[in-house]
C-alpha positions in Angstrom: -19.1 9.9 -41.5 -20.1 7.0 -39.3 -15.9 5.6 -38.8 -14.6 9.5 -38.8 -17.1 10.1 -35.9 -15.6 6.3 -34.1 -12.2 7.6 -34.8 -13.2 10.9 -33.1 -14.7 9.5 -30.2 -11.8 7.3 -29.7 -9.4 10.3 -29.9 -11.5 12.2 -27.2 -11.9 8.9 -24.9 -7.8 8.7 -24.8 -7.0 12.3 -24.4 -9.1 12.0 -21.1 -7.1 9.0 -20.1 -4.3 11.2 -20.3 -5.4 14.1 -18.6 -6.3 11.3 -15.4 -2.5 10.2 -16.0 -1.6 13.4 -14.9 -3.9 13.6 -12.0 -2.9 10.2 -10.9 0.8 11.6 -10.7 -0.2 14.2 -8.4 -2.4 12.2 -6.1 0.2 9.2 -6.1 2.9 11.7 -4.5 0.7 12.2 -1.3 1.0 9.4 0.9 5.0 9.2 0.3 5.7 12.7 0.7 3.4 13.7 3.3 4.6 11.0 5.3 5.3 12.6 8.3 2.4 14.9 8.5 0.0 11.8 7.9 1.8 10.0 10.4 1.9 13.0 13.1 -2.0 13.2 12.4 -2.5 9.6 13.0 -0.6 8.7 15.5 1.6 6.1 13.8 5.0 5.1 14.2 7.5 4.3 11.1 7.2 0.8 11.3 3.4 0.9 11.8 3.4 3.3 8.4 5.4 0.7 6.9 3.0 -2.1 8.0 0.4 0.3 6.8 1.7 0.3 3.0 1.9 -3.4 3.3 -2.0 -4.0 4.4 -3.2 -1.4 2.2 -2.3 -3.9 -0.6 -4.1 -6.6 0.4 -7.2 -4.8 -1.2 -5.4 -5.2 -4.5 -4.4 -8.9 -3.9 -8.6 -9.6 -3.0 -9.3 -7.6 -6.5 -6.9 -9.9 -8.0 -8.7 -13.1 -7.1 -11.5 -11.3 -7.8 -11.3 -9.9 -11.3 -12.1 -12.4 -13.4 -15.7 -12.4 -11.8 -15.7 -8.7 -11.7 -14.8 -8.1 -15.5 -17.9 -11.1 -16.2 -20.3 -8.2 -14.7 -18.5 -4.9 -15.1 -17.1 -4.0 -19.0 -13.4 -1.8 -19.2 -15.5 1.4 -19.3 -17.6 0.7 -16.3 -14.6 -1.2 -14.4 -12.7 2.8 -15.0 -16.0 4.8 -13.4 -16.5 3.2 -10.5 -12.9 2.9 -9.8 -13.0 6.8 -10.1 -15.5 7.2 -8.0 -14.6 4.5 -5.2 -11.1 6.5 -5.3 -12.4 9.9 -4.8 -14.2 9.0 -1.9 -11.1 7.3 -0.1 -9.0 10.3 -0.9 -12.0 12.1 0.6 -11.8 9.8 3.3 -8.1 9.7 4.1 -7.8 13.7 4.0 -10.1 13.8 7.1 -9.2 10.8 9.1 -7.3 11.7 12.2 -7.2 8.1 13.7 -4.9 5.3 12.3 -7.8 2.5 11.8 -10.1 5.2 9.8 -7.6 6.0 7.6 -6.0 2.6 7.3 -9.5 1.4 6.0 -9.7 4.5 3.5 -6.0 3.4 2.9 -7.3 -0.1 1.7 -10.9 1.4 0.4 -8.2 3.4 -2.2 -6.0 0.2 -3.1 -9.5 -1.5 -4.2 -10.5 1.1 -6.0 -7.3 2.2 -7.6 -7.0 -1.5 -9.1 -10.1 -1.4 -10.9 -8.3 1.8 -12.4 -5.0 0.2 -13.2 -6.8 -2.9 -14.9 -8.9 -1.0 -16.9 -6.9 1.4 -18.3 -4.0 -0.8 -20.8 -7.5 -1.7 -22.4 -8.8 1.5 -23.0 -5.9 3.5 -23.9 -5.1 0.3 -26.7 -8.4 0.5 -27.9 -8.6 4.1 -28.0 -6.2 4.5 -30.9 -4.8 0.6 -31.6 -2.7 2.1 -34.4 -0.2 3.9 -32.4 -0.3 2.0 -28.9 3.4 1.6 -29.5 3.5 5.7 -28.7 0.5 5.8 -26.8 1.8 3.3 -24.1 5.2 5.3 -23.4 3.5 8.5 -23.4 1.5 7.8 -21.0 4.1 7.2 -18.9 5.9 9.7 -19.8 3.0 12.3 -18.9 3.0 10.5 -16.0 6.8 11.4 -15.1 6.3 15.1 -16.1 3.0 15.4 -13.6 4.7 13.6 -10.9 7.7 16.6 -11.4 5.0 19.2 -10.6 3.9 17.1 -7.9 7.2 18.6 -6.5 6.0 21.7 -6.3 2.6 21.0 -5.5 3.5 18.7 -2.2 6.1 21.8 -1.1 3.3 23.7 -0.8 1.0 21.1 1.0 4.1 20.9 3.2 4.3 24.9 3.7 0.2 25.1 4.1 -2.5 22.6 5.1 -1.5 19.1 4.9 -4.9 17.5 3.6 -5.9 20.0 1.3 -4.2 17.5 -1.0 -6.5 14.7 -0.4 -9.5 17.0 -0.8 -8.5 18.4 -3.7 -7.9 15.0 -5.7 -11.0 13.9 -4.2 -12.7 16.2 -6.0 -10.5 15.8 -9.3 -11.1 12.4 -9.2 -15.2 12.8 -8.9 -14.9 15.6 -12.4 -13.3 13.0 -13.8 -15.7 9.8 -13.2 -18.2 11.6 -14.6 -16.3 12.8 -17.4 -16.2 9.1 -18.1 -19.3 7.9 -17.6 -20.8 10.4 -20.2 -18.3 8.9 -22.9 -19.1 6.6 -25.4 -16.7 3.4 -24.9 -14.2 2.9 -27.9 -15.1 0.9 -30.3 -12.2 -1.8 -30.2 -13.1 -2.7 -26.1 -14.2 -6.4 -26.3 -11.6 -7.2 -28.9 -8.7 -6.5 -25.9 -10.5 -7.6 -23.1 -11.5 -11.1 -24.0 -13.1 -12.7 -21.2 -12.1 -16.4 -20.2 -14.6 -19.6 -21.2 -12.9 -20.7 -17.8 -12.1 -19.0 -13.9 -8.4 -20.9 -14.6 -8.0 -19.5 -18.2 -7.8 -16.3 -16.5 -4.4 -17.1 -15.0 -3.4 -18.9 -18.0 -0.3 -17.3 -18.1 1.3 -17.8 -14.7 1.6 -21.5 -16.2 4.0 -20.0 -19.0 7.7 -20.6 -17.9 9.1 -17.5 -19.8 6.4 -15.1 -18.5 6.9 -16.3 -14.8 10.5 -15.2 -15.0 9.8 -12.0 -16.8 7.2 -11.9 -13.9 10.2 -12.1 -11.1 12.0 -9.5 -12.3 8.8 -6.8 -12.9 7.2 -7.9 -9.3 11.0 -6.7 -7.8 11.2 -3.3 -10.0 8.3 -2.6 -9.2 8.2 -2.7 -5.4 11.8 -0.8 -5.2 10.0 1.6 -7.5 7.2 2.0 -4.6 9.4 2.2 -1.6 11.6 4.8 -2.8 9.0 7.2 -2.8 9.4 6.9 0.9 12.5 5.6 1.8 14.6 7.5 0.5 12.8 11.4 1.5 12.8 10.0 4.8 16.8 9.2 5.0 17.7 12.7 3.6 15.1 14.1 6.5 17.2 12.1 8.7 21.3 11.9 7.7 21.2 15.9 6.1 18.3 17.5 8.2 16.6 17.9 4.5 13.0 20.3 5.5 10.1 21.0 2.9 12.0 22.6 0.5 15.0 20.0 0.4 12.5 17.1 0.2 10.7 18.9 -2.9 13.7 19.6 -4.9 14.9 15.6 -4.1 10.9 14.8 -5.3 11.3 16.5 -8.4 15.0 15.3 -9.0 14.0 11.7 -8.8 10.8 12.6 -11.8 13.2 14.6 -13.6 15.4 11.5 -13.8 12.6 9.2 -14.7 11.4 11.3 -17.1 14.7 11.6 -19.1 14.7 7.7 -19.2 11.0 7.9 -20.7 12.1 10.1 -23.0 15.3 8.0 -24.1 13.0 4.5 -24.2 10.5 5.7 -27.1 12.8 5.3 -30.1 13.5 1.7 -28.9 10.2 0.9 -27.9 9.5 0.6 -32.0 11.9 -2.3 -32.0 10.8 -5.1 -29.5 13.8 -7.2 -30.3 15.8 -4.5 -27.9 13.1 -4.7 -25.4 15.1 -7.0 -22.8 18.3 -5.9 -23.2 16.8 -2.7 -22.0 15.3 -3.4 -19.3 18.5 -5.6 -17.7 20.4 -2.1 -18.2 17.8 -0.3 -16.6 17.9 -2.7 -13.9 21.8 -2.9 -13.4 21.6 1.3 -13.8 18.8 0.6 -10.4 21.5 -1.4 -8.4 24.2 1.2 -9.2 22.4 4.0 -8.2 20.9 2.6 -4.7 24.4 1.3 -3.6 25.5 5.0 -4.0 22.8 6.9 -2.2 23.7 4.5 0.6 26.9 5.9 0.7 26.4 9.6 0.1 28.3 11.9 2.2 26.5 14.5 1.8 22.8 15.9 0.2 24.6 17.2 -2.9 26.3 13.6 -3.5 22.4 12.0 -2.3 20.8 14.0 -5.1 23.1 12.7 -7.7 22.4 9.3 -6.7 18.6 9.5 -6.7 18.7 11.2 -10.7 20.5 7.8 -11.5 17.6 6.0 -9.1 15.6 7.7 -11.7 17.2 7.3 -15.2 17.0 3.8 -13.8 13.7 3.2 -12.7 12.0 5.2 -15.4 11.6 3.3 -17.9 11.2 -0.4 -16.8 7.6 -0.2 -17.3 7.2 1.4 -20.5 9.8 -0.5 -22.3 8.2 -3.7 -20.3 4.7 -2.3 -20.6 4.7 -2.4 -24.5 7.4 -5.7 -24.8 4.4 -8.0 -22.7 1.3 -6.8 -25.1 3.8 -7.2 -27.8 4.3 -10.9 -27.2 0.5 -11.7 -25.7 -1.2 -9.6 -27.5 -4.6 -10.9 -26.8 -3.8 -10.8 -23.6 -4.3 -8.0 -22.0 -6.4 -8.0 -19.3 -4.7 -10.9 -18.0 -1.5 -9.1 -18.6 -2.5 -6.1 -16.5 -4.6 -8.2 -13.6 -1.6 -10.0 -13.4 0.7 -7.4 -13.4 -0.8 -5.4 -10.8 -0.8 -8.8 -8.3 2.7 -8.9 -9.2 3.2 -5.6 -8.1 0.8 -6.1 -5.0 2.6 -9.2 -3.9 6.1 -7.2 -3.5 4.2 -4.1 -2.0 2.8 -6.6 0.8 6.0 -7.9 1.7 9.0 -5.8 0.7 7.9 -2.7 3.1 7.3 -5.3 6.2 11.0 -6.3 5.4 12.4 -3.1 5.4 10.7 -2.3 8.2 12.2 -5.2 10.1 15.7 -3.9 8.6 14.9 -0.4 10.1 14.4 -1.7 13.5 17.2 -4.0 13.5 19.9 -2.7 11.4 19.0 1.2 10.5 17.4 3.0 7.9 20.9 3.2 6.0 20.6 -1.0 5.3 17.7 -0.3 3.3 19.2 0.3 0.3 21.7 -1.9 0.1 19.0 -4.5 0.6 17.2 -3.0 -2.1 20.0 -2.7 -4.7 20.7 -6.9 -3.9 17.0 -7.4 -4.7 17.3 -5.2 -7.9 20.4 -7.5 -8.8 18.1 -10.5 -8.3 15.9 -9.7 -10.6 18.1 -9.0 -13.5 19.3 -12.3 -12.7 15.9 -13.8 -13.1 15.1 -11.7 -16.5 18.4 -12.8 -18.4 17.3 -16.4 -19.1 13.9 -15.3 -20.3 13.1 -15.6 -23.9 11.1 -12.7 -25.1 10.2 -12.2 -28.6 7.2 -9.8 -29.8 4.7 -12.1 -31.4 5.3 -13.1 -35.2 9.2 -12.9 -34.4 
């Protein structure tokens, strides 16, 4: 009675993570496509939106340097409610602000909060249900794509009504939520993946590993074209093709749509780690296609092609990555997701403070060949790499 009432509470803890996947989705779609309405209300210029996205990160790089004290003090479970609740009051925050420093500093208030989120949820999804994290990982991202999809039609209506409403509304989803969590028992298998380090350093162990630092390259690179082109590209179809609300919604739910074909594709071969990396270098080099041709597209028809190959593309580097890294350190991961989220925080800081330069200087149009050269880059730097699940 005693293990079926564990398994139980296990099964309960990791549906709720997947009902706050969904809920992420929707409140991860707000700052990219309400843009220009946060922007109008603000008083902010492109480039300063752009330096915006690039300072709202360094709240993630300081959690970074600061995890490894923080996860001394704070356990997985604890770590996830309090980066609920920190979140729902920034969104609270940010859907009142009418000033650009208040809601830059609920901006970075979110980033803080959303990485003690991020770090703490690998560990409690894999230690939820251990037995099936190989299907548990890629459908989470997968619910993931198919909430962000809605978020289409959710934002279209933000778009046709009151702006903020968005921000209030996930405020208050977020705050159910926290104390959802805090009322749960934590799943039995926590400590056993989220070994704390005998040593500050040991908690960076792996940045020492040659392999891991090039796998590293290429995810820091994906994942910061993956960020921008929830706002780059809605704001060059507003611009070359006129695109309004409804344009913009469809192109939000065409880019999902695509991503959540290539979720869909990845499971089967997420099984078999072996074909983990040759995966990912063809989801890559479908990336680079895809963002040379949206560059080029004569017209919103052609642009909308593009951006469901931007998709396909995207989709799936970071469940088929997700699942290859605990695969080969798989006592690692805490460090893996600490370290993934810098990676991911380095590129957010810089890449958008580069394209804006490129806006200024060249257009919005250089943008994306910029980006599909950086994509390119990073396939380079992920074809030496030896990756091999552990025990292979």
């Amino acid at each position: 009675m005693k293990g079926g009432s564990v398994v139980w509470s296990g099964m309960r803890f990791k549906h709720l993570l997947f009902v706050m996947v969904i809920i992420l989705a929707l409140s991860s779609s707000l700052f990219g496509w309400l843009f220009e309405e946060i922007r109008a209300a603000n008083g902010m210029s492109v480039e300063e939106m752009g330096g915006l996205m690039s300072i709202g990160q360094v709240g993630s790089l300081v959690s970074f340097l600061l995890m490894p004290l923080v996860s001394r003090v704070l356990p997985p479970h604890v770590m996830l409610v309090v980066g609920l609740l920190g979140s729902s009051i920034a969104l609270f925050g940010m859907g009142l602000s009418r000033r650009r420093i208040m809601f830059s500093l609920f901006f970075l208030a979110s980033s803080f909060s959303g990485y003690l989120y991020s770090i703490s949820n690998p560990v409690l999804m894999v230690a939820s249900d251990p037995s099936h994290m190989r299907r548990n990982i890629p459908l989470m991202h997968l619910i993931f794509s198919m909430g962000a999809i809605v978020s289409g039609w959710y934002i279209t209506r933000l778009k046709e009504g009151v702006w903020y409403h968005g921000y209030l509304q996930m405020a208050l989803l977020y705050l159910i939520m926290a104390l959802l969590f805090a009322v749960q028992k934590s799943p039995a298998d926590t400590q056993r993946y989220a070994t704390r380090a005998v040593r500050i350093r040991d908690s960076f162990s792996l940045l020492t590993n040659r392999r891991f630092l090039s796998y590293l390259l290429f995810l820091i690179i994906a994942n910061s074209i993956e960020y921008t082109n929830v706002v780059y590209p809605l704001l060059s179809l507003a611009e070359r093709f006129d695109a309004g609300p409804a344009e913009i919604g469809l192109a939000i739910s065409i880019i999902h749509g695509g991503a959540t074909v290539s979720r869909v594709a990845v499971i089967p071969l997420l099984k078999r780690g072996g074909r983990a990396k040759p995966t990912l270098v063809a989801l890559g080099l479908t990336s680079v296609v895809a963002l040379i041709l949206f560059s080029r597209s004569p017209s919103l028809r052609f642009a909308y092609l593009s951006m469901v190959l931007l998709g396909l593309g995207m989709g799936g580097v970071n469940p088929v990555s997700q699942v290859l890294e605990i695969s080969v350190w798989p006592q690692e991961i805490l460090q893996l997701s600490n370290i993934r989220s810098m990676g991911s925080t380095v590129g957010r800081i810089i890449i958008p403070l580069v394209l804006s330069a490129i806006i200024a200087s060249r257009g919005l149009s250089k943008v994306f060949l910029f980006l599909a050269a950086l994509m390119a880059v990073g396939v380079g730097a992920l074809l030496p790499s030896n990756l091999q699940p552990s025990g292979q």
